[in-house]
Structures are given as C-alpha cells and as structure tokens.
SEFIZA-3560 file (N, C-alpha, C; in Angstrom, 3 decimals):
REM SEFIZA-3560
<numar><xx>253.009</xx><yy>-171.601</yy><zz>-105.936</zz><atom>N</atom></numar>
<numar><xx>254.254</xx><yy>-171.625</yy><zz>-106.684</zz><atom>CA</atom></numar>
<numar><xx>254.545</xx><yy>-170.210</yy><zz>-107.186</zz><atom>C</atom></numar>
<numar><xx>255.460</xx><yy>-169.804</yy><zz>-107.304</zz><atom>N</atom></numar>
<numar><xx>256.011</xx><yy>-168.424</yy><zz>-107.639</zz><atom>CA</atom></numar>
<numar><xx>256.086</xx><yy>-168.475</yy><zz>-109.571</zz><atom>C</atom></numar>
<numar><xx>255.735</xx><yy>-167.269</yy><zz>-109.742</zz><atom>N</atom></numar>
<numar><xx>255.257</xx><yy>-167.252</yy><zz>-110.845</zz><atom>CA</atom></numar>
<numar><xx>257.103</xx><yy>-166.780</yy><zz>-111.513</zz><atom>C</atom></numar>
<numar><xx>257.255</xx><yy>-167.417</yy><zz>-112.508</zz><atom>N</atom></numar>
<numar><xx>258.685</xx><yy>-167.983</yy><zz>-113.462</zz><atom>CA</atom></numar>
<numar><xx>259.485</xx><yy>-166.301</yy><zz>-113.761</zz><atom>C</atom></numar>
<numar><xx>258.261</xx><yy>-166.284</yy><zz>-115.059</zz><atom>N</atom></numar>
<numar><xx>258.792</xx><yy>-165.090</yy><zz>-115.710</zz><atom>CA</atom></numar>
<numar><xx>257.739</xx><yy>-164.314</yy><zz>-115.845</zz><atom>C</atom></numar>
<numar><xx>257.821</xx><yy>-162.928</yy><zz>-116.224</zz><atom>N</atom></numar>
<numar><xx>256.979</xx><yy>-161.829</yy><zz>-116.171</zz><atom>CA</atom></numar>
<numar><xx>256.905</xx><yy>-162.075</yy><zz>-118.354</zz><atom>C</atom></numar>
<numar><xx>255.449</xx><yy>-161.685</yy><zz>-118.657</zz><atom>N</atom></numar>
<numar><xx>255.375</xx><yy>-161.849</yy><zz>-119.907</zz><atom>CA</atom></numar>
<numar><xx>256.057</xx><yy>-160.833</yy><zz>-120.931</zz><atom>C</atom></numar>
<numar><xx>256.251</xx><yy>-159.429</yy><zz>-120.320</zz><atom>N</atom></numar>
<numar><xx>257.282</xx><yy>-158.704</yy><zz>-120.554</zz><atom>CA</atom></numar>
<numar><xx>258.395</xx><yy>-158.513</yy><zz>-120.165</zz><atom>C</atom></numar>
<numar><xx>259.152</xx><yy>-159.783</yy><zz>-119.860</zz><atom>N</atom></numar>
<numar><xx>260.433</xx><yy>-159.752</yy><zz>-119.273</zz><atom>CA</atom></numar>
<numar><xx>261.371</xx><yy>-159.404</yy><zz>-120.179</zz><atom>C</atom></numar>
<numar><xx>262.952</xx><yy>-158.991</yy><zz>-119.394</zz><atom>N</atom></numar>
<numar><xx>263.656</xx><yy>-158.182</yy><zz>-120.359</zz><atom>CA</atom></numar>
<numar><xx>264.130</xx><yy>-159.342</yy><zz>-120.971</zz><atom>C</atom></numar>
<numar><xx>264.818</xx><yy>-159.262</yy><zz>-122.802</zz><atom>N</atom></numar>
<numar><xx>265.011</xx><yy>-160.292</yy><zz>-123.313</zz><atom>CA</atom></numar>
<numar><xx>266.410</xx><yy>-160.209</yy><zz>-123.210</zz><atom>C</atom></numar>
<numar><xx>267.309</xx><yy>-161.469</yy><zz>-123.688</zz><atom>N</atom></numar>
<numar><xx>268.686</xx><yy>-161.669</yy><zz>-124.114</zz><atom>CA</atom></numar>
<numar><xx>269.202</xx><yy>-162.618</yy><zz>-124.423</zz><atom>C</atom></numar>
<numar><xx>269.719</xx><yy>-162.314</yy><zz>-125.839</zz><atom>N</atom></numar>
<numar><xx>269.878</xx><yy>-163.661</yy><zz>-126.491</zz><atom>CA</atom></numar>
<numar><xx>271.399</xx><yy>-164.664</yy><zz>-125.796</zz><atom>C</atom></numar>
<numar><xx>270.825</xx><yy>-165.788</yy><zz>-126.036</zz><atom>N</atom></numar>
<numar><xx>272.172</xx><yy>-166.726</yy><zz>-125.688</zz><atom>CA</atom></numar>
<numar><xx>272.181</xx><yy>-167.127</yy><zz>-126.656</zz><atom>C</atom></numar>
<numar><xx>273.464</xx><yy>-168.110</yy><zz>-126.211</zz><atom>N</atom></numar>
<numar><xx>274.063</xx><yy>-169.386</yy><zz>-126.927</zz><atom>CA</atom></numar>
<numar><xx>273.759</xx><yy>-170.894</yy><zz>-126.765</zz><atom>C</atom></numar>
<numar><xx>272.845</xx><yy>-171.243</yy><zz>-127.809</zz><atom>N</atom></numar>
<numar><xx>272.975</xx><yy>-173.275</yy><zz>-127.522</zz><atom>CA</atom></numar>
<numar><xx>274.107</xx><yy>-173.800</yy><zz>-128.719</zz><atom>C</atom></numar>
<numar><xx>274.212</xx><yy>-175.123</yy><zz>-128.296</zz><atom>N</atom></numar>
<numar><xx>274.523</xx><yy>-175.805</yy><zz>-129.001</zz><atom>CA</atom></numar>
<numar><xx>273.164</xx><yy>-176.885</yy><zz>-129.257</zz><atom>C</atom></numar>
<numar><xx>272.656</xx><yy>-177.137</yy><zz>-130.583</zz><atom>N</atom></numar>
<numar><xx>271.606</xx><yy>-177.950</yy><zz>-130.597</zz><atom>CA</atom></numar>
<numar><xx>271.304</xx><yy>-178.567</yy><zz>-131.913</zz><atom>C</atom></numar>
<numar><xx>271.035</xx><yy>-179.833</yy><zz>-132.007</zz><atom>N</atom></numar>
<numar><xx>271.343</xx><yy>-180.971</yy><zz>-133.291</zz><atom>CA</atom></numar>
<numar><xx>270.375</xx><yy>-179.696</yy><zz>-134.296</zz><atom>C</atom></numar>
<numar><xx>271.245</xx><yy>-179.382</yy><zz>-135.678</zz><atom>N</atom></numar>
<numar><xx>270.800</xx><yy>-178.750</yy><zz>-136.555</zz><atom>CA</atom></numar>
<numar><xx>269.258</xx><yy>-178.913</yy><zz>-137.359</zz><atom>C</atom></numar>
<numar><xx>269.986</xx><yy>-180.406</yy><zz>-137.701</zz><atom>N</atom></numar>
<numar><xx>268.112</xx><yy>-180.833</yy><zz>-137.911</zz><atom>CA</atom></numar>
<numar><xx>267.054</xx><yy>-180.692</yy><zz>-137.011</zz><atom>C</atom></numar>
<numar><xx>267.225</xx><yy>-180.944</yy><zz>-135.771</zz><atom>N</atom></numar>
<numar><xx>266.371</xx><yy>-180.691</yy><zz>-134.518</zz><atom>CA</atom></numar>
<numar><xx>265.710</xx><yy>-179.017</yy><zz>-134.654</zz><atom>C</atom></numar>
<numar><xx>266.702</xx><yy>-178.485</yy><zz>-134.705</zz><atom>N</atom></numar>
<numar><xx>266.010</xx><yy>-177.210</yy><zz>-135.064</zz><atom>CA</atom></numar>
<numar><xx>265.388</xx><yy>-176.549</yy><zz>-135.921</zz><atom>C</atom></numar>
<numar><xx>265.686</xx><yy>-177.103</yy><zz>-137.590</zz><atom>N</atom></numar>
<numar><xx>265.131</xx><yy>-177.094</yy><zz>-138.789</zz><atom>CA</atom></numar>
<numar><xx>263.460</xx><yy>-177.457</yy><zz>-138.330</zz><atom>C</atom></numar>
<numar><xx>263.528</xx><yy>-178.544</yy><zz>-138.023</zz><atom>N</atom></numar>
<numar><xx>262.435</xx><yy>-179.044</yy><zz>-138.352</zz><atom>CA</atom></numar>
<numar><xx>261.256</xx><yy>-178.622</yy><zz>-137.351</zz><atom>C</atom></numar>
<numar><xx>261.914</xx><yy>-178.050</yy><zz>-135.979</zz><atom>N</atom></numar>
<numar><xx>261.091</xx><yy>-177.593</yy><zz>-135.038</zz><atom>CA</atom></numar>
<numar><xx>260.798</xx><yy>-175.879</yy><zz>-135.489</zz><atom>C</atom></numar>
<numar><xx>262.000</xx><yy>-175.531</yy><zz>-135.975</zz><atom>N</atom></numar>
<numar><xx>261.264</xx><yy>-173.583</yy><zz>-136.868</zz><atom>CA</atom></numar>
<numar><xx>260.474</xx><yy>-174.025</yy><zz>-137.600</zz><atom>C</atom></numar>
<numar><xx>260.191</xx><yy>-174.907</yy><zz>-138.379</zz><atom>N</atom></numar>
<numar><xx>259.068</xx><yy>-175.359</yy><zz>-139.596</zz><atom>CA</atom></numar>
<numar><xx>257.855</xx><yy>-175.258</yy><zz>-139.085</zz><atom>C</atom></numar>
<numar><xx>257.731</xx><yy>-175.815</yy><zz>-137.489</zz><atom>N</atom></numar>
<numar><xx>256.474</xx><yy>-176.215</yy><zz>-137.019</zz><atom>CA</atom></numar>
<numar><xx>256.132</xx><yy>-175.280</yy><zz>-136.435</zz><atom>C</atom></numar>
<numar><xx>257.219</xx><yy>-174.172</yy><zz>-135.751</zz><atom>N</atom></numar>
<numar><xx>256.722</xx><yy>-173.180</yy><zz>-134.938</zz><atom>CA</atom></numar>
<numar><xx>256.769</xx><yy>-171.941</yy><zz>-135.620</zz><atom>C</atom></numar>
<numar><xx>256.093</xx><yy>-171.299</yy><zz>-135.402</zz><atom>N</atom></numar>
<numar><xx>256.056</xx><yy>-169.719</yy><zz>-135.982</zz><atom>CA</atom></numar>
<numar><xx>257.321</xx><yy>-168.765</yy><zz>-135.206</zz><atom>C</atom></numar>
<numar><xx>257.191</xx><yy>-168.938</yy><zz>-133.990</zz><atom>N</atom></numar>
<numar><xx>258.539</xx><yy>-168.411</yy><zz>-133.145</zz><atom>CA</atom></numar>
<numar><xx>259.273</xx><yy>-169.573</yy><zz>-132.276</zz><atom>C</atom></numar>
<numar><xx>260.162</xx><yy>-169.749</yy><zz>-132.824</zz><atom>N</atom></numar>
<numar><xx>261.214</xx><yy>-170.978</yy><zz>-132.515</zz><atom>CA</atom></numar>
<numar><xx>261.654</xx><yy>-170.265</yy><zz>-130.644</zz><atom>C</atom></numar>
<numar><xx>261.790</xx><yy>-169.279</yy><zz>-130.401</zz><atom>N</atom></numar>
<numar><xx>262.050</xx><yy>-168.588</yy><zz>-129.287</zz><atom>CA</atom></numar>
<numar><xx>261.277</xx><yy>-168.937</yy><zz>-128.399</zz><atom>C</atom></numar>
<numar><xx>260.073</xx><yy>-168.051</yy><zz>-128.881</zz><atom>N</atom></numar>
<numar><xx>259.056</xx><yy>-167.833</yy><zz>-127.766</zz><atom>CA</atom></numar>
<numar><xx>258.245</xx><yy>-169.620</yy><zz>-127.387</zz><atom>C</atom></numar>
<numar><xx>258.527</xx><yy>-170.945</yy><zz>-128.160</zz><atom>N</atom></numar>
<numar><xx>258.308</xx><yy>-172.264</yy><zz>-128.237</zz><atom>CA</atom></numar>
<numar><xx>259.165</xx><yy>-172.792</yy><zz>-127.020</zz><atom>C</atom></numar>
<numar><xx>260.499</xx><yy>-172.595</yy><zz>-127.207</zz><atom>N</atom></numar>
<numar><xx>261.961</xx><yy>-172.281</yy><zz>-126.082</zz><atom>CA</atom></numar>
<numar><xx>261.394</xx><yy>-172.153</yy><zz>-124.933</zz><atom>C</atom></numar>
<numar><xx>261.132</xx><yy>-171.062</yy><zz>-125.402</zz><atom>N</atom></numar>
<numar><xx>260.962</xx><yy>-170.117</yy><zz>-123.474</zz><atom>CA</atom></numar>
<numar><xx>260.056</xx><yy>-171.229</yy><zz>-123.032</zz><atom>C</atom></numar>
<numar><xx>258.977</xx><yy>-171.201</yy><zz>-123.649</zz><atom>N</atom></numar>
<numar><xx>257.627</xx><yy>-171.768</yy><zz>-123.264</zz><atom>CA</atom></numar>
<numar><xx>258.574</xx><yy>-173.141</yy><zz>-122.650</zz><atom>C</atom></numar>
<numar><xx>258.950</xx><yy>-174.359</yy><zz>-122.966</zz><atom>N</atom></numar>
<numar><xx>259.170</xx><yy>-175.280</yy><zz>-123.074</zz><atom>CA</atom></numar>
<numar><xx>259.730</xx><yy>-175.132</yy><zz>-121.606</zz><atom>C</atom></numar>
<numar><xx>260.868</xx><yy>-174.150</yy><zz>-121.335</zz><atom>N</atom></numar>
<numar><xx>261.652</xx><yy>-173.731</yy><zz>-120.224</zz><atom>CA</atom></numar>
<numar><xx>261.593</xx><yy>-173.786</yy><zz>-119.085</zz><atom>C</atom></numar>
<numar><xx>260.262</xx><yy>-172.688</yy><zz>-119.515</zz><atom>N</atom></numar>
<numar><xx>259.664</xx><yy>-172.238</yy><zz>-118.130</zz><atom>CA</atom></numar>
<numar><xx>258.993</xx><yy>-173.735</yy><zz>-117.221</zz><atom>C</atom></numar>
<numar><xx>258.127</xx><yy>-174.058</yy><zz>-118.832</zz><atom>N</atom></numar>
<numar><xx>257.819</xx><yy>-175.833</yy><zz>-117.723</zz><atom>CA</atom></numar>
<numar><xx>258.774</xx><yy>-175.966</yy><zz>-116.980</zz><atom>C</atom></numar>
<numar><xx>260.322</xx><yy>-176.244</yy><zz>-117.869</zz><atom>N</atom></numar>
<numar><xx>260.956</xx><yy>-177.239</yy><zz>-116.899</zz><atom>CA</atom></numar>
<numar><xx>261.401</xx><yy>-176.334</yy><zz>-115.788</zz><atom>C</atom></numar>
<numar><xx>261.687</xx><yy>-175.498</yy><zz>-115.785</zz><atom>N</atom></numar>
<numar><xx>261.962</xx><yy>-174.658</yy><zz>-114.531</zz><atom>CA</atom></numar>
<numar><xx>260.971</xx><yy>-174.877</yy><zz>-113.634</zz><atom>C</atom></numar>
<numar><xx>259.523</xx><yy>-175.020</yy><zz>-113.781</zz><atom>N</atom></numar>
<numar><xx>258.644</xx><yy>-175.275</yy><zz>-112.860</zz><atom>CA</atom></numar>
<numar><xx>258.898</xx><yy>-176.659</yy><zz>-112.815</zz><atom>C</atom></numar>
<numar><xx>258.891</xx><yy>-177.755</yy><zz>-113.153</zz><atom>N</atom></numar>
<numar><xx>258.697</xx><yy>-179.153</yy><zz>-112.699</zz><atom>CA</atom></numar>
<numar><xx>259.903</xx><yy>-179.444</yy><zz>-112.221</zz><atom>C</atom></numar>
<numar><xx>260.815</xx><yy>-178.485</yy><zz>-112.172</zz><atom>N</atom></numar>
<numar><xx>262.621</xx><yy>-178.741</yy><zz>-111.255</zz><atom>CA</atom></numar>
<numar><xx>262.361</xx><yy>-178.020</yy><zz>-110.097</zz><atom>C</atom></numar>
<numar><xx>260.970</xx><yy>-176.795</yy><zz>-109.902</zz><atom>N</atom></numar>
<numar><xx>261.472</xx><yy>-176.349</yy><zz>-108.562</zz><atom>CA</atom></numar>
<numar><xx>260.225</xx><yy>-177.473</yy><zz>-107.904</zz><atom>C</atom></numar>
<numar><xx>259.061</xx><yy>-177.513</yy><zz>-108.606</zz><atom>N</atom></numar>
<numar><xx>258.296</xx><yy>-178.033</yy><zz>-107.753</zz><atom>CA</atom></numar>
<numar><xx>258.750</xx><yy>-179.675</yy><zz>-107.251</zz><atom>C</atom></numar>
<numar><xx>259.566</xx><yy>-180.155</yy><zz>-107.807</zz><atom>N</atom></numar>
<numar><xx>260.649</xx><yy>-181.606</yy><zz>-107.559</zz><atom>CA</atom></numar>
<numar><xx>261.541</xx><yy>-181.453</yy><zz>-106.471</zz><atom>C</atom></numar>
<numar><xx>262.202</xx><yy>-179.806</yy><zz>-106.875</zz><atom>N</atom></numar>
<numar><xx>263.104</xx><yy>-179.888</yy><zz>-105.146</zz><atom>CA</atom></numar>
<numar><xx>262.533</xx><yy>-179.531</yy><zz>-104.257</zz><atom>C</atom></numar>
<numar><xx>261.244</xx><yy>-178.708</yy><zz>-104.084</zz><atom>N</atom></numar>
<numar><xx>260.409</xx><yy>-178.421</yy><zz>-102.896</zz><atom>CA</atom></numar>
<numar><xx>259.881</xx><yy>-179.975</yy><zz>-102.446</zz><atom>C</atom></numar>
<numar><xx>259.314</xx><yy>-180.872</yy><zz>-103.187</zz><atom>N</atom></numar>
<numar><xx>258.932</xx><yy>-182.450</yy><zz>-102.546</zz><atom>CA</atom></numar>
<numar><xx>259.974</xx><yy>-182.684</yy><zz>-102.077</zz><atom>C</atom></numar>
<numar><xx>261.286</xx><yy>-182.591</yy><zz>-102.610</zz><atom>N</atom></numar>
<numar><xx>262.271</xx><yy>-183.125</yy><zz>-101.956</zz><atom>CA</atom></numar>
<numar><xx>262.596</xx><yy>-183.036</yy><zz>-100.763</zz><atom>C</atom></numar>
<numar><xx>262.868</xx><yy>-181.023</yy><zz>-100.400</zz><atom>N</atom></numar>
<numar><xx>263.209</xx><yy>-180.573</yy><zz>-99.177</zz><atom>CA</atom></numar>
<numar><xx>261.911</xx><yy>-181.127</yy><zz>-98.182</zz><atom>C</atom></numar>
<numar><xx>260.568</xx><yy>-181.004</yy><zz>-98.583</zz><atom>N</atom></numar>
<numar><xx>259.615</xx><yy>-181.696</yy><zz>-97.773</zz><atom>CA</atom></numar>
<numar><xx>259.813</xx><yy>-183.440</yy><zz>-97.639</zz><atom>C</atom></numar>
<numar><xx>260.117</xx><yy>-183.768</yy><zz>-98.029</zz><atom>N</atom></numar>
<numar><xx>260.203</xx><yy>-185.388</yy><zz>-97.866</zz><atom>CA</atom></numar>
<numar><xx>261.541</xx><yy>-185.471</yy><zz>-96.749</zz><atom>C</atom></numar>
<numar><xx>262.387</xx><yy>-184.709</yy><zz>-97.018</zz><atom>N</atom></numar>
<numar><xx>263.713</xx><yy>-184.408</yy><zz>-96.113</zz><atom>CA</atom></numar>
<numar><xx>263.314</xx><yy>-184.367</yy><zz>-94.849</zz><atom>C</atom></numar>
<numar><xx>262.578</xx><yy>-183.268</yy><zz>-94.860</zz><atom>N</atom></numar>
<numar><xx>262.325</xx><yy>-182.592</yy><zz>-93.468</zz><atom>CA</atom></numar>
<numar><xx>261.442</xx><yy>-183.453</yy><zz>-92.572</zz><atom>C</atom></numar>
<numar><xx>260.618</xx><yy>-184.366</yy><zz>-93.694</zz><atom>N</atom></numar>
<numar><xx>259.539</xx><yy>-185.207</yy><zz>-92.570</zz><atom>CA</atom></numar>
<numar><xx>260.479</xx><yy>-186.714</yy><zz>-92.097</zz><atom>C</atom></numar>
<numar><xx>261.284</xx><yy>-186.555</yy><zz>-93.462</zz><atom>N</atom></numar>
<numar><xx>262.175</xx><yy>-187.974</yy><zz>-92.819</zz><atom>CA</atom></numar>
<numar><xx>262.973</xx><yy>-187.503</yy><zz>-91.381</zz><atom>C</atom></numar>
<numar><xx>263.458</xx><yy>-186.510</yy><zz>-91.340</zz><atom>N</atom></numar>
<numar><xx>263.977</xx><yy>-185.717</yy><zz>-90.333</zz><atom>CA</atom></numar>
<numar><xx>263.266</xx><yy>-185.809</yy><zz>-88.585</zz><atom>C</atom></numar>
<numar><xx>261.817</xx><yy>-185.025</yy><zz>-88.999</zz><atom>N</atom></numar>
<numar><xx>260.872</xx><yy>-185.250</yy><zz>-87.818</zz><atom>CA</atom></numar>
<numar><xx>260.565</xx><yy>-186.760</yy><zz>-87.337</zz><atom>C</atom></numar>
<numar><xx>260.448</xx><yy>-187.616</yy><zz>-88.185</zz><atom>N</atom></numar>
<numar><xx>260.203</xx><yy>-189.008</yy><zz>-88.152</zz><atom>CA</atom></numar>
<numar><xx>262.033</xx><yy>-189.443</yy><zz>-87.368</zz><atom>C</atom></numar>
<numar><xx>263.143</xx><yy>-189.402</yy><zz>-87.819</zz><atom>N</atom></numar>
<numar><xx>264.303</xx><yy>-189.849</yy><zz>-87.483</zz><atom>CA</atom></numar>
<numar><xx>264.315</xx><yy>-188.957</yy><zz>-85.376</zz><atom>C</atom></numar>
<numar><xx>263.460</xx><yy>-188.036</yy><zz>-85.758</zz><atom>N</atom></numar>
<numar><xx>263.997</xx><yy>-187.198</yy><zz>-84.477</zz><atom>CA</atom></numar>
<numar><xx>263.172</xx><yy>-187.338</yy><zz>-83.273</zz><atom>C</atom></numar>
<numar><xx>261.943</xx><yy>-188.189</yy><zz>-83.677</zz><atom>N</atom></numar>
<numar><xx>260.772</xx><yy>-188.674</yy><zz>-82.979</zz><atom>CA</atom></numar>
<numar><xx>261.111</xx><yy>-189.835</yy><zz>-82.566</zz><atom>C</atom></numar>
<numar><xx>262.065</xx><yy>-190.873</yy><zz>-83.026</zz><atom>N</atom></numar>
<numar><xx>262.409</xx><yy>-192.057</yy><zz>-82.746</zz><atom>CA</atom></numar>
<numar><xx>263.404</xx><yy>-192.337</yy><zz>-81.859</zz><atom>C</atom></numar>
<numar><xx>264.129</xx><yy>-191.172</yy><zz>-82.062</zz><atom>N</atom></numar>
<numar><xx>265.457</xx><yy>-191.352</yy><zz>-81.122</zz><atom>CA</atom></numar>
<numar><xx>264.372</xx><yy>-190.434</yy><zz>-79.632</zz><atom>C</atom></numar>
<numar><xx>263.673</xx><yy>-189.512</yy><zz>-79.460</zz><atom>N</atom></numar>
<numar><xx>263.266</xx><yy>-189.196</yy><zz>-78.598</zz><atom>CA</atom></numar>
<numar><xx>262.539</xx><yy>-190.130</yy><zz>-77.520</zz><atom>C</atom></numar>
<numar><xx>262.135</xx><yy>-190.773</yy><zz>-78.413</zz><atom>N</atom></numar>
<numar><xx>261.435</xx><yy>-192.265</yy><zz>-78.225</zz><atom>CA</atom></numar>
<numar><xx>262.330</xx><yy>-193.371</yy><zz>-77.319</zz><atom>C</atom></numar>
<numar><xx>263.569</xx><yy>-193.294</yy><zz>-77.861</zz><atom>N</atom></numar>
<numar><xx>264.475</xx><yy>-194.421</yy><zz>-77.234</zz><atom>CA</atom></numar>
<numar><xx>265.183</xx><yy>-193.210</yy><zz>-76.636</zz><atom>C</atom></numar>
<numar><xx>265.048</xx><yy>-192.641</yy><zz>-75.909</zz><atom>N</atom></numar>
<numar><xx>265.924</xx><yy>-191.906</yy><zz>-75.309</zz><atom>CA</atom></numar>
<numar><xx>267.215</xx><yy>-191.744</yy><zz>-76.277</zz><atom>C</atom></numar>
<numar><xx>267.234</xx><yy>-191.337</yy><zz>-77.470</zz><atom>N</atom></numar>
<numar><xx>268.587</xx><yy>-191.117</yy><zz>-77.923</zz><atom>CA</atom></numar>
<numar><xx>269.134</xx><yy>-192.197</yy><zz>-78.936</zz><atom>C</atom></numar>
<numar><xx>269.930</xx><yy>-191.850</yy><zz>-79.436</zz><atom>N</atom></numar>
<numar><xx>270.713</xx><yy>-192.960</yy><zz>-80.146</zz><atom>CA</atom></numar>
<numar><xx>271.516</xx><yy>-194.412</yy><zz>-80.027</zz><atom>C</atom></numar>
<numar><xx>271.104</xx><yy>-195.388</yy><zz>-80.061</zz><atom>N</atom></numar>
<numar><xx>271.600</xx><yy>-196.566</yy><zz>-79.706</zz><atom>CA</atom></numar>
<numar><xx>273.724</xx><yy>-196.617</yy><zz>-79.236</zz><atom>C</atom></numar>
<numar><xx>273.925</xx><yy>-195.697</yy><zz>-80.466</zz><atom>N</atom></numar>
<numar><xx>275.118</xx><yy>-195.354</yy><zz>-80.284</zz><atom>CA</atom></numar>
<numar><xx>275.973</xx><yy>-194.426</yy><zz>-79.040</zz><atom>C</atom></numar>
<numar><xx>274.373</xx><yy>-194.074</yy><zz>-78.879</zz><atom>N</atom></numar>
<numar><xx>275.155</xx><yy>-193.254</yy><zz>-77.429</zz><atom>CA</atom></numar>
<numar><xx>276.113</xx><yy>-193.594</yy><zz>-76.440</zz><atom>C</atom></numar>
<numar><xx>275.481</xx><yy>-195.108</yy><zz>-75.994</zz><atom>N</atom></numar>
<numar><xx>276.241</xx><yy>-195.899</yy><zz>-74.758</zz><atom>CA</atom></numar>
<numar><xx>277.661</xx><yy>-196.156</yy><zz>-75.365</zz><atom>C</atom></numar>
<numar><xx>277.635</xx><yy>-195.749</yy><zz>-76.562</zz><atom>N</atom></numar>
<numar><xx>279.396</xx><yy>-196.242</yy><zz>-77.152</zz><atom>CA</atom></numar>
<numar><xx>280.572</xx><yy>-194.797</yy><zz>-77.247</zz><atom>C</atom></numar>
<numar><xx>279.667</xx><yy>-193.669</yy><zz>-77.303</zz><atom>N</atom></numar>
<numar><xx>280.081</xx><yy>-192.971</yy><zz>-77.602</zz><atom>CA</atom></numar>
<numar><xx>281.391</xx><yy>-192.247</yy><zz>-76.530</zz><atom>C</atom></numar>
<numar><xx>282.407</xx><yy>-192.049</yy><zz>-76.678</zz><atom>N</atom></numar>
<numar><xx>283.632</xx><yy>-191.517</yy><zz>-75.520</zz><atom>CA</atom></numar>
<numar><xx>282.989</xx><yy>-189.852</yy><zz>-75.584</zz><atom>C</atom></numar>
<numar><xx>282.329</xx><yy>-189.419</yy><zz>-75.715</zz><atom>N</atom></numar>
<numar><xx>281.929</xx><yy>-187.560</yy><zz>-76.011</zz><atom>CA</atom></numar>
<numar><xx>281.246</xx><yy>-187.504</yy><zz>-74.547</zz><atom>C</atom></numar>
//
C-alpha cells in the first residue's frame, strides 16, 4: 500500500463544518484536536483505497471468469441474434 502522508508534510488549514459540541468535547480529550483529524483521516483514506483496490480486483476476476465462459461457448448466446 502506498504510504498516505509524509510526517512532515506541508500543512494547510481548511474549512469543516462540524456539530460544536462534537468538537468541544473531542479538544477536551485530545491534546491536538488536528493532529487526532489527520490521524483519523489518513485511516480512512487507507480503508477507501484499500476497498477500491478489492473492488477493481473483484471486477477484473469477475471479468476473466465472464470472458472464460463465453470462450467456452464459443461466444455469446446472443450472438445468433445479433444483425452485426
């Protein structure tokens, strides 16, 4: 897996919108409400790419499997209908 962010990456602040209390109570617990963020982030950035890589792999084998079958039957059932 490709590594997210560099630990000295350049910073820049954005904009959320995020339930006020939600955040009260999560600066209370964290010492850096930011660097908690990022952290949290980066997970999900990893468990969204490593989700679409299963995906594109599950694709591609449904693919080999769909392309093995028709090779199998000589082709698509639809063929004999087809005017092309």
């Amino acid at each position: 897996m490709q590594t997210l962010v560099h630990a000295q990456g350049r910073k820049r602040p954005v904009n959320l919108t995020l339930n006020a209390e939600l955040v009260d109570e999560a600066r209370a617990l964290s010492g850096n409400l930011s660097a908690a963020v990022e952290a949290m982030l980066t997970e999900y950035v990893a468990r969204e790419r490593s989700k679409q890589a299963q995906e594109r792999l599950s694709a591609a084998a449904a693919c080999r499997t769909w392309n093995a079958v028709l090779q199998a039957h000589g082709g698509s059932f639809a063929d004999e209908h087809s005017p092309l």
